[in-house]
Phi, psi and omega in degrees: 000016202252319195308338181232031174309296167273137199309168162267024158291281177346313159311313156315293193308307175317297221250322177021289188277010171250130172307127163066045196286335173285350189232119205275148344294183199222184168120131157316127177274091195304165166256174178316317209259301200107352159311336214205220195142168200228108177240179173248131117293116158073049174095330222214172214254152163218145146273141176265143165236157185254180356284338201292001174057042181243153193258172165208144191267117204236331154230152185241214175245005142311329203249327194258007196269119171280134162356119161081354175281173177244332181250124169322132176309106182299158170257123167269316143199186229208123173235128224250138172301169164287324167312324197100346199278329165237170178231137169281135186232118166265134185191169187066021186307163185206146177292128156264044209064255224263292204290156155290078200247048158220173189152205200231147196248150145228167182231118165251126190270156153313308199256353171242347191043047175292098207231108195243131172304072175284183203072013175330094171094022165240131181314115195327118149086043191239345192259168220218048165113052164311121169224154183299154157242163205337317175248063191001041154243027180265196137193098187286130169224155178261144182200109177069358180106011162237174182249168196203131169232134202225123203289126192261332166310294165250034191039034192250149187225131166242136175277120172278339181218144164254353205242355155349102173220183186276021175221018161208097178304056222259154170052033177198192198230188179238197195281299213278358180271303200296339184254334180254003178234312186115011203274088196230292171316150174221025189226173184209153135306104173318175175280330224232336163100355184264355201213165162210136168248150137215231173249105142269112194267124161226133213224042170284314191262346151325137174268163165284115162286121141279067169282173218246095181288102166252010203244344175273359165201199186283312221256122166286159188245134160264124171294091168306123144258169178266119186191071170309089154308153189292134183131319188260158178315108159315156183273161189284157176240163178245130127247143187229181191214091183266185232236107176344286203298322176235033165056032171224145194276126160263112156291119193267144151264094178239111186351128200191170183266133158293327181248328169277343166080192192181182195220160167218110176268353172236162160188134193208154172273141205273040183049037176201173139264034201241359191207149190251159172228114192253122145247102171271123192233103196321194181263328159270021170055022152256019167221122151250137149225128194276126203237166164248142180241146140296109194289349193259303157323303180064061130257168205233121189231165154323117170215341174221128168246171191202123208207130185237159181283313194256295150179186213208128184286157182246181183331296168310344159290319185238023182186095177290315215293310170311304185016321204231094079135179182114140177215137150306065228271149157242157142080039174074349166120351179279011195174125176245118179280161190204146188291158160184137180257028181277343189282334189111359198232141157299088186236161166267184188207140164260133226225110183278174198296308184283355167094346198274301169284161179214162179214093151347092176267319156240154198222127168140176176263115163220136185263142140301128196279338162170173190271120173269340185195161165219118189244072186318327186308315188293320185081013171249177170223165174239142184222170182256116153186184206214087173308322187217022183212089171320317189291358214237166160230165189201169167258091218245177163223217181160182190251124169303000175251034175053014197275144155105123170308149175306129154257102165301145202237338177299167181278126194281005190226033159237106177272133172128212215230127159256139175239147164262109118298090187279132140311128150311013177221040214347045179256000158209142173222153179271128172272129161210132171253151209194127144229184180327320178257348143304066240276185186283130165235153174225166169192185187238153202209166187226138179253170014269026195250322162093357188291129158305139170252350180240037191095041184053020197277332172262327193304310203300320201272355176275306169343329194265334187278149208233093189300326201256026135302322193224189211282344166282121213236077187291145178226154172241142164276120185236155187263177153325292197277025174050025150292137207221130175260133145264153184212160171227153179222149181262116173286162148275202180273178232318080155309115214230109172308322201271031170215169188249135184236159188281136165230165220217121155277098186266126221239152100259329184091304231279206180257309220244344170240098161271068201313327203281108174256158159245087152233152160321146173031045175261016164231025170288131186251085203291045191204334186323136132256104177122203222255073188298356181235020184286245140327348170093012173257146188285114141289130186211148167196129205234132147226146190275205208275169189091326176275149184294049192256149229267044153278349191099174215285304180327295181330307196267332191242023185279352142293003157333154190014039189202008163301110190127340166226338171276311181299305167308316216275294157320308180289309186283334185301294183316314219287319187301328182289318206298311199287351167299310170337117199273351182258014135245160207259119167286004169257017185223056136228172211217142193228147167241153177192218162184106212093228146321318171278330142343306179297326164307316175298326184266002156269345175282323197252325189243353162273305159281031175319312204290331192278296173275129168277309176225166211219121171234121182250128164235150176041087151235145186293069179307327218206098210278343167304339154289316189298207210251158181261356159278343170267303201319302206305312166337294187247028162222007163092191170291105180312323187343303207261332167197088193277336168307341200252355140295332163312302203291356165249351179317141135331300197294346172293331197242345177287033170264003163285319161351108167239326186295231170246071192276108159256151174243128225248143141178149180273136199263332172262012185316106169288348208230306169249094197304170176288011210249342161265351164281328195272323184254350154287345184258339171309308202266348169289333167297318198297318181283339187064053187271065212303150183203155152268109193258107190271095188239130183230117220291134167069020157263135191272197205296321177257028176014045188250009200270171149122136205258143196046358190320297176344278188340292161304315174288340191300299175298278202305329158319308195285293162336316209271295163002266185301011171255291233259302170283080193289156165272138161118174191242144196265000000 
């Protein structure tokens, strides 16, 4: 339900200033020092260096040009040995649900300009998050579901694992570990190159979603996934540790429920080569404990626990740049930093190795919004967060030793969402800024000072921006129940107080979407076609308590088993204050949503009829009892146990309630939120005799973008059905 939490402008806008963002890892290529950095241009890798920008060329397209070809190989990305001497060139890639994370690999020596194809006698575009090993002359890859290791001397490729099929997993993932732990490399390099650990996912017993491919051939085709609802058993996981020189797996023993399973969404070598570090995570994800296992032994021991009332955030919330490997070793490898909401604040912490001391490093009520660096020579880690502006971002540091107050490092007189790319050694970053009224600019600035190095470009672009241009207006909602939101609305143009105007919500809710931003085009209505304050519509959008917004742990996790009445509960209510408003018409309003918000909407329509009058939902979740079971289970618990309180949030529990105008959006080939829940919402919308429109566009999966005109058309059918039911303009 994550994948359209944000529009894909907001997207654009977010990740821009980071390299190769479909294909993971993702991130600018730093030089060692922190000096330079590394892109591709115009075909060929160039370094930059700072602060003087100035470029050089390291590889060229002479170099990428193979024996006997005329044309240079392309690059999709590009990853540097440790040494520096060679390059990995990723390229021909093919999608994998979200990323294109399989394709075809070369090895470029530098220094010889030697440029070699690997995967000799593996099927075109098949290999899978290939890396060097420490003394780059290996290069481990996943292929068809097994690892491989390949002698860069003598080109001989060894299968490290054999058993590999699409229900037993080696060095990859299954669908639900990769869309809800983010989880896709799945292998790691001992320090020392003799060994590799990894994931074995075994999913024999996982049932299968049959979607149905009808449009590509005469004959329909069924697709299997592999897809555990919430209620069903995850597939068990394996770590193992095989051995290079002789293919054979050592298996840690960790510890798991036979029947309910359990998850390891990390795993890293334990800054040695003798012990691996796990984070294990119970089946409803509300006890981590983080273990070291001995690799030689294969035992597993307890070293930080960890226990929420509600449920424990994983990685990716507060530290992306790990996402694809890495642990946060301090102090030699004696203290790891690590996140924790036990205080009610997102803060980091330093953690020793044996687990017994910890040290707080921030302090106050604040969350950390995610990590931008860590520079130990220095003693600092840098972060993200917004202390007294939820909508907002800022770039703060602190003392890795917990000494000391948050410094702020963004410019105190640019207000609005800042994004970082830190040098590991925080002396530069690429800066990109952005408020309601700013459009996105980037430059490069040298910290802790904040100087620009190319020219002032956001102080010049904020100086040029005309705040009361433009249309957008943040606000707070206070409920009935003293609940108090921000939210922002686009009036329309030459807004006349003394008439009633339509207003159109726009939603997600969830755990996973934060619509209210003070970022650029964050009230852009992408599905829109023309001008919605334009045309004469209130555009509003609120978030309740339950969105991943810097409020602290109560906020975001006070919706435990109630995702579907509280998160709803919050939206009409704001909707209710709004509708006192004497310039709006309460016989014109209207909500929208895509996912998660889809799903809001249509709890939203049917909890609350006399307020939305019409409802446009795409791809939404009627029946929480369908999705998948590491996100429902996460914030709604076990059905064993309380399967009532998945009911009590279904759509589908309430649409016999339906009085308004519902259209309903969904891709027939959707892997993420199946079709099967547009088919038991219309059951019951038949049962009730409830009239609606239904839109299904055959073989589009959750972003219902494949298809040739596809855009267009849904676009049109937003818009058409929007202005007949919600008419525009003021009254």
């Amino acid at each position: 339900m994550k994948s359209l939490r944000i529009t894909l402008f907001i997207l654009a806008v977010l990740f821009f200033h980071f390299a190769s963002i479909a294909q993971p890892p993702h991130g600018y290529k730093w030089t060692k020092d922190g000096t330079g950095y590394y892109q591709q241009t115009n075909g060929e890798i160039v370094r930059v260096d700072l602060p003087s920008l100035n470029k050089s060329v390291v590889v060229s397209k002479e170099m990428l040009t193979p024996s006997g070809e005329t044309k240079p190989i392309s690059i999709r990305n590009f990853f540097f040995s440790a040494d520096g001497k060679k390059i990995l060139i990723y390229n021909n890639s093919k999608k994998v649900w979200r990323y294109d994370t399989k394709g075809d690999y070369w090895v470029l020596n530098i220094a010889d300009k030697k440029l070699q194809k690997l995967g000799n006698g593996k099927p075109a575009s098949s290999l899978m998050f290939a890396k060097f090993s420490p003394d780059a002359n290996k290069v481990a890859y996943v292929s068809q579901y097994n690892i491989y290791v390949e002698d860069l001397i003598s080109s001989k490729i060894t299968a490290l694992t054999t058993n590999g099929t699409r229900k037993l997993i080696n060095g990859t993932f299954d669908w639900v570990y990769e869309e809800e732990f983010f989880c896709r490399d799945g292998f790691r390099w001992s320090p020392d190159g003799k060994s590799i650990a990894y994931w074995q996912i075994d999913a024999k017993n996982t049932k299968d979603y049959s979607m149905l491919n009808t449009t590509d051939s005469i004959y329909p085709k069924v697709i299997p996934v592999e897809y555990p609802v919430a209620g069903e058993a995850p597939s068990p996981f394996k770590i193992g540790v095989v051995d290079v020189a002789t293919a054979k797996t050592k298996w840690m023993k960790i510890p798991t429920d036979s029947v309910l399973q359990s998850y390891v969404p990390r795993m890293e070598w334990a800054d040695n080569n003798k012990e691996l570090i796990i984070q294990h995570l119970n089946r409803k994800q509300n006890i981590s404990d983080i273990m070291l296992c001995d690799v030689n032994a294969g035992t597993s021991k307890t070293i930080y626990h960890e226990e929420d009332k509600a449920w424990i955030d994983i990685l990716p919330l507060w530290d992306q740049e790990y996402s694809y490997g890495g642990w946060q070793w301090l102090n030699s490898g004696k203290e790891f930093l690590w996140a924790s909401e036990k205080d009610g604040w997102r803060h980091l912490y330093r953690i020793g190795r044996d687990g017994k001391n910890e040290t707080l490093i921030t302090k106050g009520n604040y969350d950390i919004m995610s990590i931008a660096a860590i520079d130990e020579n220095s003693g600092y880690v840098y972060f993200d967060a917004s202390p007294t502006n939820a909508t907002q971002k800022y770039l703060y540091r602190t003392k890795l030793d917990g000494s000391g107050a948050a410094e702020r490092l963004s410019p105190l007189n640019q207000n609005g969402t800042h994004e970082y790319a830190v040098s590991p050694t925080g002396k530069f970053a690429h800066h990109v800024f952005s408020n309601y009224y700013t459009p996105n600019t980037a430059e490069w600035v040298a910290l802790p000072k904040h100087d620009a190095i190319d020219g002032h470009k956001v102080y010049n672009a904020i100086q040029q921006a005309d705040s009361t241009k433009s249309k957008v207006k943040f606000f707070t909602v206070k409920t009935e129940e003293g609940v108090e939101m921000d939210a922002w609305m686009v009036k329309p143009d030459n807004f006349d107080a003394t008439k009633k105007y339509p207003v159109v919500f726009y939603v997600y809710t969830e755990p996973w979407g934060q619509n209210v931003k003070d970022e650029y085009g964050v009230a852009e209505n992408f599905l829109y076609q023309g001008n919605m304050a334009n045309d004469g519509y209130i555009y509003i959008s609120i978030d309740n308590r339950g969105t991943p917004v810097p409020k602290g742990r109560e906020w975001r996790k006070c919706v435990y088993r109630q995702i579907g009445l509280i998160n709803i509960k919050d939206q009409a209510l704001a909707a209710k204050e709004i509708l006192k408003w004497n310039y709006v018409d309460t016989s014109r309003i209207a909500v929208w949503g895509w996912s998660g918000g889809g799903s809001a909407t249509l709890n939203l329509m049917f909890q609350y009829p006399d307020i939305y009058k019409t409802g446009i939902a795409v791809a939404a979740v009627g029946n929480q009892l369908t999705y998948d079971n590491i996100y429902q289970e996460r914030y709604m618990g076990l059905p064993q146990e309380n399967k009532q309180d998945f009911v009590n949030g279904s759509p589908i529990t309430y649409a016999k309630n339906l009085k308004g105008h519902l259209l309903y959006i969904h891709g027939t080939g959707d892997d993420n939120v199946h079709y099967a829940n547009a088919e038991m919402l219309i059951n019951q919308l038949v049962k009730y005799n409830k009239q609606f429109q239904l839109m299904s566009y055959p073989n589009r999966t959750h972003s219902i973008s494949e298809g040739e005109g596809t855009f267009m058309h849904l676009s049109t059918l937003y818009t058409n059905y929007l202005k007949q039911y919600c008419p525009p303009g003021g009254r």
